[in-house]
N, CA, C and O of each residue as an XYZ file, in Angstrom:
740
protein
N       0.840     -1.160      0.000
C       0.000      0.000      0.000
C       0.891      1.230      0.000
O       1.734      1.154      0.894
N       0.953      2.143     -0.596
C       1.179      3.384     -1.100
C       0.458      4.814     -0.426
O      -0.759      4.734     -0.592
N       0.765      5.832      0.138
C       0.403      6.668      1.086
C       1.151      7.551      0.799
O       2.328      7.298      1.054
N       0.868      8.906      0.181
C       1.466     10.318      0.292
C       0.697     11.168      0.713
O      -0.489     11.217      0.388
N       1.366     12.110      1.642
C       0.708     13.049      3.061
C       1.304     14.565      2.660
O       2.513     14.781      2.747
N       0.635     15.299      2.343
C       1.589     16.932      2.180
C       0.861     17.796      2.867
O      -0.257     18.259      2.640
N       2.136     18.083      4.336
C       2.045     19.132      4.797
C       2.422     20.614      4.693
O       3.560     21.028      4.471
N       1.425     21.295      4.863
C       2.174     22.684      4.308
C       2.940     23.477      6.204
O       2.542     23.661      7.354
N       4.514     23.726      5.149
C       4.895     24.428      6.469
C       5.853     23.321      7.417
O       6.334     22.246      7.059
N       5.909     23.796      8.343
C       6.359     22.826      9.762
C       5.608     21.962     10.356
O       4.525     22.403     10.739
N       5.832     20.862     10.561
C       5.387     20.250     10.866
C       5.225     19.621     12.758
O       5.663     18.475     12.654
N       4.855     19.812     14.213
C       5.048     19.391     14.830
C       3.648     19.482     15.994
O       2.767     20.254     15.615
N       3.430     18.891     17.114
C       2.321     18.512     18.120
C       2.167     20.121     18.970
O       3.028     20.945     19.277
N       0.873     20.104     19.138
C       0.612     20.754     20.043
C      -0.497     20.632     20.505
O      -1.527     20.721     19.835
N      -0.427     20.335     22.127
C      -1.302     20.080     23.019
C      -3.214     21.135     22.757
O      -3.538     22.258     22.368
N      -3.623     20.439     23.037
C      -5.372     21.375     22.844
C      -5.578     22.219     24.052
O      -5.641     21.941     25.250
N      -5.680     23.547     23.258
C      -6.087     24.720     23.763
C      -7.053     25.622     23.560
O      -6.899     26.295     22.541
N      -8.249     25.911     24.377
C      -9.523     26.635     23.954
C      -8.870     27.870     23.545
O      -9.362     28.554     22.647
N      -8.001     28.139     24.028
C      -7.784     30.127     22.930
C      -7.451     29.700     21.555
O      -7.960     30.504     20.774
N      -6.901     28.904     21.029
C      -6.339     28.756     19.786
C      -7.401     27.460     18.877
O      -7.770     26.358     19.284
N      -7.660     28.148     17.537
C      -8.704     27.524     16.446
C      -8.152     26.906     15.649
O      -7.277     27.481     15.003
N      -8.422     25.592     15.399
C      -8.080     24.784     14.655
C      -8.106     24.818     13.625
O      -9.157     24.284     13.270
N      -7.325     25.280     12.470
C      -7.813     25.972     10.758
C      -8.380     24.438     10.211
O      -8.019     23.430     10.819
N      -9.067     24.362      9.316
C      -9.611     23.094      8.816
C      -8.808     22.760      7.733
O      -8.537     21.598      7.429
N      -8.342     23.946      7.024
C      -7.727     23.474      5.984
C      -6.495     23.158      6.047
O      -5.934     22.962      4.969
N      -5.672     23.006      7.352
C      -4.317     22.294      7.117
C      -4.689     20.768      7.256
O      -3.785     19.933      7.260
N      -5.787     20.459      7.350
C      -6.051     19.069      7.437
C      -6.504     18.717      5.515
O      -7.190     19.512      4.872
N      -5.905     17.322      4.876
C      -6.135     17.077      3.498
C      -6.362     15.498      3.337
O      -5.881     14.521      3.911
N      -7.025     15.616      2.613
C      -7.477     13.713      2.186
C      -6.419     12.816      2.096
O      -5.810     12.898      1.029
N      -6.001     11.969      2.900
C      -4.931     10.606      1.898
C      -5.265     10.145      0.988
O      -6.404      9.679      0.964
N      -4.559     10.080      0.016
C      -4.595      8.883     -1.416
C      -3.846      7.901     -1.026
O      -2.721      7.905     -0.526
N      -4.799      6.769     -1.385
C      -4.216      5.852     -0.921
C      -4.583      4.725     -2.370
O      -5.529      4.899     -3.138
N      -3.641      3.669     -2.452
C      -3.339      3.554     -3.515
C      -4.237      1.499     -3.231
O      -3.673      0.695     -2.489
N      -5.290      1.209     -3.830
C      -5.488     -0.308     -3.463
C      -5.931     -0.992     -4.856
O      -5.594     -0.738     -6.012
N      -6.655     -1.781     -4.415
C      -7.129     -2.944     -6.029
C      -8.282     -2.526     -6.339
O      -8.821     -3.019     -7.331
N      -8.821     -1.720     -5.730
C      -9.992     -1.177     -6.108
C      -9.824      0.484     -6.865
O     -10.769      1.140     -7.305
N      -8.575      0.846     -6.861
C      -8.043      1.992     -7.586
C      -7.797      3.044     -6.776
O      -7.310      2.740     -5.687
N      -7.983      4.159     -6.977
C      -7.240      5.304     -5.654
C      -8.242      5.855     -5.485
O      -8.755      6.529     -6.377
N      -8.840      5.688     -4.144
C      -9.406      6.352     -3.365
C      -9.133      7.511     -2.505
O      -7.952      7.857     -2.542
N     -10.378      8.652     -1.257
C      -9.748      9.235     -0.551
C     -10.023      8.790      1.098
O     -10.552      7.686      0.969
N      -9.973      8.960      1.988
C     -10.119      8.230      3.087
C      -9.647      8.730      4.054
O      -8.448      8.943      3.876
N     -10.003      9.036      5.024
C      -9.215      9.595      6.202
C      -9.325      8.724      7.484
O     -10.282      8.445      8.207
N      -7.413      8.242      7.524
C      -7.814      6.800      8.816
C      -8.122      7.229     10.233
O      -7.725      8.145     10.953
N      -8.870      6.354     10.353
C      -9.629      6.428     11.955
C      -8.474      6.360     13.278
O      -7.545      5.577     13.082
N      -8.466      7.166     14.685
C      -7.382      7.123     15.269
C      -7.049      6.245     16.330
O      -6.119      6.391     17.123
N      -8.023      5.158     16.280
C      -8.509      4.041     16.923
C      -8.859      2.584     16.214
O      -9.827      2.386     15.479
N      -8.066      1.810     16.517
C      -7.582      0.681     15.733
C      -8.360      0.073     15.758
O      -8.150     -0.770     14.886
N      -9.672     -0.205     16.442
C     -10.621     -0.598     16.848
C     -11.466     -0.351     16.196
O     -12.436     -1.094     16.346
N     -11.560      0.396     15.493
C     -12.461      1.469     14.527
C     -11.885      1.206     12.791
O     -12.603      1.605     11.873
N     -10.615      0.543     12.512
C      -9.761      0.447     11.056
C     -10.286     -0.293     10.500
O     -10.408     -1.427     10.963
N     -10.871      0.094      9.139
C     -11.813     -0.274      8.234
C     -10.946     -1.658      7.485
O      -9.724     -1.807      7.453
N     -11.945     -2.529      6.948
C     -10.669     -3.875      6.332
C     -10.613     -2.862      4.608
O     -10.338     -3.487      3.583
N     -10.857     -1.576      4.554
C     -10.293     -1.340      3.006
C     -10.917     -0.301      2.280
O     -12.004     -0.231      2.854
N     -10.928      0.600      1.333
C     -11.320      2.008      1.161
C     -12.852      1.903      0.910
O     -13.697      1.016      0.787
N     -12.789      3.045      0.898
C     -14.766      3.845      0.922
C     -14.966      4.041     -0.021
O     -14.243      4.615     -0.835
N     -16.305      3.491     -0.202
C     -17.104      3.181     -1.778
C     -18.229      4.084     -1.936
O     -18.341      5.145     -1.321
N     -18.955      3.685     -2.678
C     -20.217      4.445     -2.752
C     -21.619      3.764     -1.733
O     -22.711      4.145     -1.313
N     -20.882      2.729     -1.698
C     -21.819      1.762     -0.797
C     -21.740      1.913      0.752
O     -22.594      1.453      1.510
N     -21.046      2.345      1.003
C     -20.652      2.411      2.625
C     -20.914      3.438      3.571
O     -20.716      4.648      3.470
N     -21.214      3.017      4.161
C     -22.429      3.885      5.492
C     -21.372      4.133      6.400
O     -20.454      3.399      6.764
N     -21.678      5.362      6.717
C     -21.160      6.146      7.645
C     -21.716      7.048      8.783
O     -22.270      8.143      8.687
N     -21.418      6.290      9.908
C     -22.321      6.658     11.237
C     -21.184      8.255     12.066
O     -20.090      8.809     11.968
N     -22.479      8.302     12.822
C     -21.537      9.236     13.653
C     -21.019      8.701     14.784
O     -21.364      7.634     15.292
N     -20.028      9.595     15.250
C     -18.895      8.784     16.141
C     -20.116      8.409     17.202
O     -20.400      7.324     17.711
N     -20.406      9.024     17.269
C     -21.471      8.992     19.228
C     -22.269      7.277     18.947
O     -22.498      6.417     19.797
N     -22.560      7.240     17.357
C     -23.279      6.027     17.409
C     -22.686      4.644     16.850
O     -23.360      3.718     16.399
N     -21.665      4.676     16.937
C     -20.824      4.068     16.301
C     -20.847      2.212     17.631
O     -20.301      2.364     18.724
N     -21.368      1.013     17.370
C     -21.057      0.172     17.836
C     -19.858      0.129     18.655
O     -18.775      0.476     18.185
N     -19.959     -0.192     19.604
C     -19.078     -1.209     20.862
C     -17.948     -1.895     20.151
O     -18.614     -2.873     19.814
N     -16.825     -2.131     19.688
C     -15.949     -3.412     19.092
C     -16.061     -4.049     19.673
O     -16.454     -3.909     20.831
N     -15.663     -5.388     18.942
C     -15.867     -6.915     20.009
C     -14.524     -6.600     20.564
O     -13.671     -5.896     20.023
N     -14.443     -7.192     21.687
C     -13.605     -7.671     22.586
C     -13.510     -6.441     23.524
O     -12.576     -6.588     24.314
N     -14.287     -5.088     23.715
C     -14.404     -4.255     24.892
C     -15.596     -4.080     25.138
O     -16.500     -3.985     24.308
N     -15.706     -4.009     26.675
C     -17.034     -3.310     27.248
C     -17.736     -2.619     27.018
O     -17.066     -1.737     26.480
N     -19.219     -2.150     27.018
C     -19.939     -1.218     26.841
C     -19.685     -0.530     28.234
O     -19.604     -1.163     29.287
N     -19.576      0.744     28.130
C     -19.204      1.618     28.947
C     -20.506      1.526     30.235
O     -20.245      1.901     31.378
N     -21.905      0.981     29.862
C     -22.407      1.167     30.495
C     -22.411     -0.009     31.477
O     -23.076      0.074     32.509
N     -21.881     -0.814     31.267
C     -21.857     -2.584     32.004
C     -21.067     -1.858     33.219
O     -20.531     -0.754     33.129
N     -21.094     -2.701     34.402
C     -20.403     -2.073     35.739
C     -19.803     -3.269     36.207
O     -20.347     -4.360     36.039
N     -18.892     -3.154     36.690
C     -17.978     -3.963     37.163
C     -18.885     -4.631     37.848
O     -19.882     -4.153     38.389
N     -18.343     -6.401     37.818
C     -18.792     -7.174     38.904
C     -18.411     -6.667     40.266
O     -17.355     -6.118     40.582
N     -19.613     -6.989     41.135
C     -19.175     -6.829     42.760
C     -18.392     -8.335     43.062
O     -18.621     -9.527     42.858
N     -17.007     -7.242     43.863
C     -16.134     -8.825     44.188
C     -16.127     -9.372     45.719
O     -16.269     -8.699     46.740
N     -15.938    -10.675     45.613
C     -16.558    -11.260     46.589
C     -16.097    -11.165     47.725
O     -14.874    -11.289     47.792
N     -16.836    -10.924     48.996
C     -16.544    -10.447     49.957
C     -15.966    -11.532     50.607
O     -16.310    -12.651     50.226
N     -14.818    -11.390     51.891
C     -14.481    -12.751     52.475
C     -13.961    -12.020     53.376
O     -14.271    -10.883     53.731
N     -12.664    -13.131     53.963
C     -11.840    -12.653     55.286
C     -10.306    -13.081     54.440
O     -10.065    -14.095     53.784
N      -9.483    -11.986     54.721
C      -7.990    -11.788     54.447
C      -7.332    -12.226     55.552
O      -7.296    -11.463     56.517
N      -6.604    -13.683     55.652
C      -5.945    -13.907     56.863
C      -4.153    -13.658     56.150
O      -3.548    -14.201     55.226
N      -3.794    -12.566     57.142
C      -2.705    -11.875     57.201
C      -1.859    -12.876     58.437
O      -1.994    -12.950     59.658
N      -0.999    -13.534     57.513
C       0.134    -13.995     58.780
C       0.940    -13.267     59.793
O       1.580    -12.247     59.539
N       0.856    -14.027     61.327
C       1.210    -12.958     62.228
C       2.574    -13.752     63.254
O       2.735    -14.944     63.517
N       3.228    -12.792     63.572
C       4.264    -13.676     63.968
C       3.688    -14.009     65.194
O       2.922    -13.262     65.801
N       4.207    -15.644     65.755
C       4.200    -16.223     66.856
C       5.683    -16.195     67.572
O       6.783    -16.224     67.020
N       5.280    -16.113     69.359
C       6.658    -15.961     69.810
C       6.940    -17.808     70.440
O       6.252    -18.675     70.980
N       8.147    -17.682     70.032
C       8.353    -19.248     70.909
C       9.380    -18.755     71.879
O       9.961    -17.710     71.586
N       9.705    -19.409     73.076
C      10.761    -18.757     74.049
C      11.515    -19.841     74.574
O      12.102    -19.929     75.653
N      11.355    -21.003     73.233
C      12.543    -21.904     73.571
C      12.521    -22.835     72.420
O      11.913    -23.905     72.390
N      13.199    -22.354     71.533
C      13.711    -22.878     69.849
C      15.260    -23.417     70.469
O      15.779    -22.830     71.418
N      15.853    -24.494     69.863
C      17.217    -24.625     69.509
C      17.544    -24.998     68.277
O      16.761    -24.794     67.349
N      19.015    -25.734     68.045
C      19.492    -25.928     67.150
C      20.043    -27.268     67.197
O      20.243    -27.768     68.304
N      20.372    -28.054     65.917
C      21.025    -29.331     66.320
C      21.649    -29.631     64.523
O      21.200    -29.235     63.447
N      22.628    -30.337     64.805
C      23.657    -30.680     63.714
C      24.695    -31.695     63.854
O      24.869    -32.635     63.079
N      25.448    -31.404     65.022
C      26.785    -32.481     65.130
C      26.037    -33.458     65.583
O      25.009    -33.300     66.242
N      26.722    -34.949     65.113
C      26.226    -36.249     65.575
C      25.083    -36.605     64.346
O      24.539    -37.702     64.216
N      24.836    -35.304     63.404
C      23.834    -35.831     62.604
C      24.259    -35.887     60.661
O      23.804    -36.471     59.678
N      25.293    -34.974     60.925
C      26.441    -35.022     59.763
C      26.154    -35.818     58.770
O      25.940    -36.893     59.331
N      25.981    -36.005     57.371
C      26.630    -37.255     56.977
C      25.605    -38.200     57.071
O      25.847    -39.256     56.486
N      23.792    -38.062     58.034
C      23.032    -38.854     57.955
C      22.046    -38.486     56.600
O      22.502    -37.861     55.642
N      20.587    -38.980     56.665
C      19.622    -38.182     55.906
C      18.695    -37.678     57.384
O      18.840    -38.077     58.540
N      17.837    -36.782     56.896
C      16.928    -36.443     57.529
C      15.911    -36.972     57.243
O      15.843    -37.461     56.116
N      14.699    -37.079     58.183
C      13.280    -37.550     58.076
C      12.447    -37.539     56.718
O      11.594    -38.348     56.353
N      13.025    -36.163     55.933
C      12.395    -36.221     54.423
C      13.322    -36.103     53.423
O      13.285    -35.596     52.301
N      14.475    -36.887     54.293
C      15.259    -37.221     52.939
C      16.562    -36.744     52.669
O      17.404    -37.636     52.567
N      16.943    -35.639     52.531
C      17.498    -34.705     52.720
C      18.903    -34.993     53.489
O      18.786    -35.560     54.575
N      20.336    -34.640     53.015
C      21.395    -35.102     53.181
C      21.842    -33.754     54.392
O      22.168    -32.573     54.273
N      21.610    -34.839     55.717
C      22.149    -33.647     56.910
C      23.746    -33.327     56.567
O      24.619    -34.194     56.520
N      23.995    -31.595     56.286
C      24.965    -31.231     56.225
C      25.183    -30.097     57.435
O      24.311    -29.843     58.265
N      26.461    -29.476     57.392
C      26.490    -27.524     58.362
C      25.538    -26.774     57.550
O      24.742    -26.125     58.229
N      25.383    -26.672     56.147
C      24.936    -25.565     55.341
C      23.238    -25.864     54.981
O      22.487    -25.059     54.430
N      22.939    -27.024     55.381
C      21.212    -27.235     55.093
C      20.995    -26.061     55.439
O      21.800    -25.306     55.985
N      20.006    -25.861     55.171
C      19.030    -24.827     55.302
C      17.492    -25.467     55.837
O      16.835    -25.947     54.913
N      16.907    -25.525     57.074
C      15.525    -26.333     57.138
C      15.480    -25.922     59.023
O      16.107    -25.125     59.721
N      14.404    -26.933     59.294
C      13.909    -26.626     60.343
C      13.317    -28.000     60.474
O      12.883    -28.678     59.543
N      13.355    -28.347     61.820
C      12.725    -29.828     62.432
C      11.033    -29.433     63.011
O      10.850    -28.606     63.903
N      10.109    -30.044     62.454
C       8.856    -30.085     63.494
C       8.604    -31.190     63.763
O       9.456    -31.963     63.325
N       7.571    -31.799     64.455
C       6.816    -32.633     65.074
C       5.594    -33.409     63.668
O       5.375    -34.520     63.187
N       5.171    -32.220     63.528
C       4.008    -32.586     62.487
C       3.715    -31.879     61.238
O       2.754    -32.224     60.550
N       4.404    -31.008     60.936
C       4.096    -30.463     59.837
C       4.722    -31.041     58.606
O       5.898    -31.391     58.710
N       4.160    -31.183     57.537
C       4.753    -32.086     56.176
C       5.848    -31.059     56.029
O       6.150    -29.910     56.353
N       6.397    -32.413     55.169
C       8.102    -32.597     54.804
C       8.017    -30.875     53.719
O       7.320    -30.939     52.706
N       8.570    -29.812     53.962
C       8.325    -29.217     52.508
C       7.719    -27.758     52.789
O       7.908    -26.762     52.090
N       6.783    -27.862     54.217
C       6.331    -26.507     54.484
C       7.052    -25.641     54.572
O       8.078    -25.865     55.215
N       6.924    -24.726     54.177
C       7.798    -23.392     54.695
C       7.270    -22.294     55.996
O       6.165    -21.886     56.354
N       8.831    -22.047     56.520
C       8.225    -21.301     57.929
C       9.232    -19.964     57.699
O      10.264    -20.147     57.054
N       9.068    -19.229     57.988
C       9.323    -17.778     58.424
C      10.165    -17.562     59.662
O       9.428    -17.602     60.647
N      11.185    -17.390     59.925
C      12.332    -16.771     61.434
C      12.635    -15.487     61.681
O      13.355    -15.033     60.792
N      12.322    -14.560     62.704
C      12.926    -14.054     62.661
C      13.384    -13.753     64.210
O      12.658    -13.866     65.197
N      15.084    -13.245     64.183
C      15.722    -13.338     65.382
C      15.303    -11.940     66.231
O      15.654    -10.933     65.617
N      14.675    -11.686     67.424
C      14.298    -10.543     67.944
C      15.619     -9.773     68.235
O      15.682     -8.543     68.221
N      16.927    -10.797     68.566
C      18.133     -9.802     69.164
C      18.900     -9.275     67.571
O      19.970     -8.739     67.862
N      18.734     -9.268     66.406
C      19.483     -8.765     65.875
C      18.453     -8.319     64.218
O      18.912     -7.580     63.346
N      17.167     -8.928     64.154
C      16.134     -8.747     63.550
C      16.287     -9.431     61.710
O      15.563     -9.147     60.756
N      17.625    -10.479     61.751
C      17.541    -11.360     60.726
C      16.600    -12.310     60.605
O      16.223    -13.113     61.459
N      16.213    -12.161     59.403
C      14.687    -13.590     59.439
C      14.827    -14.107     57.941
O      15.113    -13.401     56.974
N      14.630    -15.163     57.934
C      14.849    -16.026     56.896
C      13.584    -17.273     56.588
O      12.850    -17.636     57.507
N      13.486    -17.737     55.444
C      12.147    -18.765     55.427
C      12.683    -20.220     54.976
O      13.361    -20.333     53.955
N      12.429    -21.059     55.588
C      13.008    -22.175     55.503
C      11.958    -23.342     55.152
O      10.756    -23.107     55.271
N      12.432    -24.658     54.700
C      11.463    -25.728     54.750
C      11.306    -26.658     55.887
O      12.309    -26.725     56.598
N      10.183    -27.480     56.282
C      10.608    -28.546     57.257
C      11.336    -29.540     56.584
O      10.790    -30.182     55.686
N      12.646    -29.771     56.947
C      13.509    -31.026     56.186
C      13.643    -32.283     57.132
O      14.221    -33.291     56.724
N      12.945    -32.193     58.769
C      13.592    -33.647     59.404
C      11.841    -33.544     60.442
O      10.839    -32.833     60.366
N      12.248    -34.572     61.235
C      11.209    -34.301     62.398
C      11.943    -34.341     64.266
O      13.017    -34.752     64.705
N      11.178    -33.937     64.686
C      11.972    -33.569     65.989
C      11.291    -32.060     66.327
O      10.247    -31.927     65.689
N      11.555    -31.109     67.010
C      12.752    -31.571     68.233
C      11.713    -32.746     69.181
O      10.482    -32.779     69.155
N      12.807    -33.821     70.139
C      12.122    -34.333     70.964
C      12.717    -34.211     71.953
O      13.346    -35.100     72.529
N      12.564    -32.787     72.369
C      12.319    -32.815     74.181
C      11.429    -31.600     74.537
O      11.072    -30.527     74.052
N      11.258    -32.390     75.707
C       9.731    -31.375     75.775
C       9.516    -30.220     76.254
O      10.196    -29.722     77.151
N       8.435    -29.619     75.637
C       7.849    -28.390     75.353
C       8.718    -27.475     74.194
O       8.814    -26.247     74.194
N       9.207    -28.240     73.395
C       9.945    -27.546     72.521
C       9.708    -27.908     71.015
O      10.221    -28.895     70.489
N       8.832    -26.966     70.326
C       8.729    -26.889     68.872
C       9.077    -26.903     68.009
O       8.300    -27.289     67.135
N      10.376    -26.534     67.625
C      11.343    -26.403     66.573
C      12.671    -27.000     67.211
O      13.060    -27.166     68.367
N      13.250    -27.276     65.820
C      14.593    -27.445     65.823
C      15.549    -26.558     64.554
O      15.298    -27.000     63.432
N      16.469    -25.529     64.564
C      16.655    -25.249     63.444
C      18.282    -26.000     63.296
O      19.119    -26.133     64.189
N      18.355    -26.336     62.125
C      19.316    -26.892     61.466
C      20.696    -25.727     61.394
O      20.601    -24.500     61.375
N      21.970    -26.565     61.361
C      23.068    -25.730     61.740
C      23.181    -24.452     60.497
O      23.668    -23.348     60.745
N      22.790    -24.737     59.530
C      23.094    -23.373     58.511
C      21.390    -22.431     58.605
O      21.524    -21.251     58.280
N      20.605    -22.646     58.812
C      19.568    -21.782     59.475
C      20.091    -21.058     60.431
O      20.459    -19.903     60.220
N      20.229    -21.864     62.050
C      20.178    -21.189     63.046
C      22.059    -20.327     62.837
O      22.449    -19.871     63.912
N      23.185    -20.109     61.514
C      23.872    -19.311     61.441
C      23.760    -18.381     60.712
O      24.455    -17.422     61.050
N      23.030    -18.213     59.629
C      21.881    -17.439     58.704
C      20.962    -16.549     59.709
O      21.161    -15.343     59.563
N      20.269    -16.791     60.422
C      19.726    -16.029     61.990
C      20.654    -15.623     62.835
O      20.426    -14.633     63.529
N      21.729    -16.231     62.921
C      22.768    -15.597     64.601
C      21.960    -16.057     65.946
O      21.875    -15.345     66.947
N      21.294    -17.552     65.798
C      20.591    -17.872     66.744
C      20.984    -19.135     67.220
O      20.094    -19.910     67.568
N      22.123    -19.466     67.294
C      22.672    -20.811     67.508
C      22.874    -21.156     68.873
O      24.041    -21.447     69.135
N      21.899    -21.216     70.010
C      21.875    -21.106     70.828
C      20.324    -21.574     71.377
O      19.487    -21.462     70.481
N      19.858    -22.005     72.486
C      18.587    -22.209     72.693
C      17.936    -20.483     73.509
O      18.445    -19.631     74.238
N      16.881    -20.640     72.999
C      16.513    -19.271     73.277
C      15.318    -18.960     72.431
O      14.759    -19.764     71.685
N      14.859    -17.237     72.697
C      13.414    -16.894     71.702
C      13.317    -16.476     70.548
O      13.801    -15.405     70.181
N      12.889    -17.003     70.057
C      12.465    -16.410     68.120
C      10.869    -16.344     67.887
O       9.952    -16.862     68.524
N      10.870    -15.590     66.843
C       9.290    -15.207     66.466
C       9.313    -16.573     65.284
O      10.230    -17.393     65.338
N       8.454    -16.662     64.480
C       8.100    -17.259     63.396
C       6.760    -17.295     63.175
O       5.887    -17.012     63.996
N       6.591    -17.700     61.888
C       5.024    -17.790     60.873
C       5.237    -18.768     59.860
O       6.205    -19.332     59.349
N       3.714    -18.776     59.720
C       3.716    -19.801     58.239
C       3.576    -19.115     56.937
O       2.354    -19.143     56.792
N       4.144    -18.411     55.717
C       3.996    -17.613     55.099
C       3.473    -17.300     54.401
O       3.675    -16.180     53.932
């Protein structure tokens, strides 16, 4: 397709302003060049609106105001669905005030889900939570927190919930028995 445009003068944008009148005549027809021979046509500025090919004698021409909806957008008058109301549960930290750590003596084994006990694992021991969950740490004395998986089961002594693994509880600065916050994330 073939398209020549002649502007008279300079050519460049300027924003719309009620003091200043738009002359009509710097605006001029495209020729545009198709199989149906050369027509004039002036393209629409909305793609949504781009005709499949030039204007005949046959072709109806509406005004913008009445001009169909395109497929694939809304009628302006449709209103958003109402969305569904519920409850947002926001995870909150829990305090424990007696977490430890454990590693030597376990070196070199696997853990409960598998998992080759090393210094640098990264995980956390529970009681009952599946192999894989992820939990949330964070240390109150220095405010490092990190999210880990459950990789073993334990701790077993009592009243005590967690166990963090030797490259966790050095990733925290918590290698020591003592209090940490945590969540499920």
């Amino acid at each position: 397709m073939f398209a020549a445009v002649a502007v008279p003068g300079s050519a460049g944008s300027q924003g719309p302003s009620p003091d200043s009148v738009i002359d009509p005549n710097l605006f001029r027809g495209v020729e545009v060049a198709s199989v149906r021979g050369t027509v004039t046509t002036i393209p629409a500025p909305d793609p949504a609106y781009r005709s499949d090919g030039a204007l005949d004698s046959s072709t109806v021409l509406l005004d913008p105001d009445s001009l169909p909806a395109p497929s694939g957008r809304p009628a302006d008058s449709i209103a958003q669905p109402e969305s569904p109301r519920g409850v947002v549960v926001v995870p909150t930290w829990r305090f424990d005030g007696n977490i430890s750590w454990y590693g030597p003596g376990f070196y070199g084994k696997r853990t409960a889900c598998g998992q080759a006990m090393t210094q640098s694992l990264l995980g956390v021991a529970h009681r009952t939570l599946p192999c894989g969950t992820r939990v949330t740490f964070r240390n109150p004395a220095n405010g490092r927190t990190i999210t880990v998986p459950v990789v073993d089961r334990g701790p077993y002594v009592s009243g005590r919930q967690w166990d963090l693994t030797a490259g966790t509880c050095a990733a925290l600065g918590h290698c020591y028995t003592g209090t940490i916050y945590w969540k499920l994330p």
